[in-house]
Every structure is written in C-alpha cells, then in structure tokens.
C-alpha positions, 0 to 999 in steps of 0.5 A: 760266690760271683759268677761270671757271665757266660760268654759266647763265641761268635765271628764277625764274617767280611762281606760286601754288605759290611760286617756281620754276626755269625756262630763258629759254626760253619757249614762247609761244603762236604766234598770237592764237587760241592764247592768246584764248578761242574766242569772242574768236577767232570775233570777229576771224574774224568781220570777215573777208570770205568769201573772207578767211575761207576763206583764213584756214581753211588758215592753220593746223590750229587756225585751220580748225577754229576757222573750220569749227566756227563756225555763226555765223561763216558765218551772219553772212556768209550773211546778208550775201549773203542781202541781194542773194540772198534766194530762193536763200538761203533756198531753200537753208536751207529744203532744210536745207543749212548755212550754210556750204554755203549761203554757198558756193553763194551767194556767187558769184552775190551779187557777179555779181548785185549787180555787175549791178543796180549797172550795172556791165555796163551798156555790156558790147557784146560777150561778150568784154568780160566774158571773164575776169570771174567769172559765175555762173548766174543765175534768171529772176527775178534776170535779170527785177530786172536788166533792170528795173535797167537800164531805170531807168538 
C-alpha cells in the first residue's frame, strides 16, 4: 500500500520585504478597537448613552481603558445632562470635579428631573405609585421648576 505524503497548507503573505511563509492560521484583531485608531474608537463609544457607555467599560481591559482615558467621551455626555441640570453641573466643575465624576452625580438626578417637568408624575396619588422607580434627591430650585411645571399642566 503507498502512502502519500502528508502536506501542509501554508500561505504566502505580500509584504514590503518580499514574499513570505506563513500557517493559515492568523491571528486577527478580536474587536473594532484593536484594529481602529483610538480616535475612531472614542467615536463609536461616543454614540452610546451613559449607562451603555459604562456597560461597554467592563466589556473588556482595552475597551475600559479606551472608555476611562477619554475626557471627551464623558464631556459630551455630561453636557447632555447638563441640559436638564445646569446648576448642579456646573456646580460640580467649578469644585474642579471631572467630567466623569461629574456625569455620575448628575445623571440620575437628570432623568427623575426631567421625568418629573415632562409631567410623568403628574397623577402620582400615593408614595406607593412611585415604588420601584429610580429617584434621586433633588434641590429646592429644581422642585420650585417642577411645581412651576405642574402648575402650567
């Protein structure tokens, strides 16, 4: 019985130094940010939301550090909350807190307040209607905008 001799596949790779041997087996980058310069990837995190953002953060070592690293990533998105919150974020950044930090105090209290001028609480009759729902505490100014809110209604 003959046997044939075993053959192995291989590729031959172009580059500027002239042809070369190489197995089928390449190793390609495992994500977009491996393969995309930083600036592109700080681009497509940038269409995230916040909470996408920090979820995308713990995706990966490279992902969070791109993420973390990135002012301007959490300057757009504190600028964003800083629609609805104005005082507070400013307040925050004048007491030199990063943008980062900044979106994290702020952005809870974004959403209930402009839940709240939106008049989603509107018909709330009973503290137990609101049981379950993310609050957070709110100045005087911001419940004065509220009421002034729901006086218009």
């Amino acid at each position: 019985m003959q046997h044939e001799p075993t053959r192995t596949s291989s590729v031959v790779h172009l580059s500027g130094r002239g042809p070369s041997l190489a197995s089928t087996k390449r190793t390609e980058p495992q994500n977009f940010a491996e393969s995309l310069p930083t600036e592109m990837s700080v681009r497509i995190f940038g269409e995230l939301d916040p909470e996408s953002l920090c979820s995308a953060a713990c995706a990966c070592k490279l992902w969070h550090r791109l993420i973390e690293d990135s002012e301007q990533l959490w300057r757009t998105q504190c600028l964003l909350v800083r629609a609805v919150c104005q005082r507070e974020v400013d307040r925050d950044r004048r007491h030199g807190l990063s943008w980062k930090v900044t979106l994290e105090r702020n952005y809870t209290r974004s959403c209930v307040k402009s839940d709240w001028l939106r008049g989603r609480y509107s018909h709330v009759r009973s503290a137990e209607e609101l049981s379950g729902r993310r609050m957070a505490p709110l100045d005087a100014e911001t419940w004065g905008e509220i009421l002034e809110a729901e006086l218009d209604r």
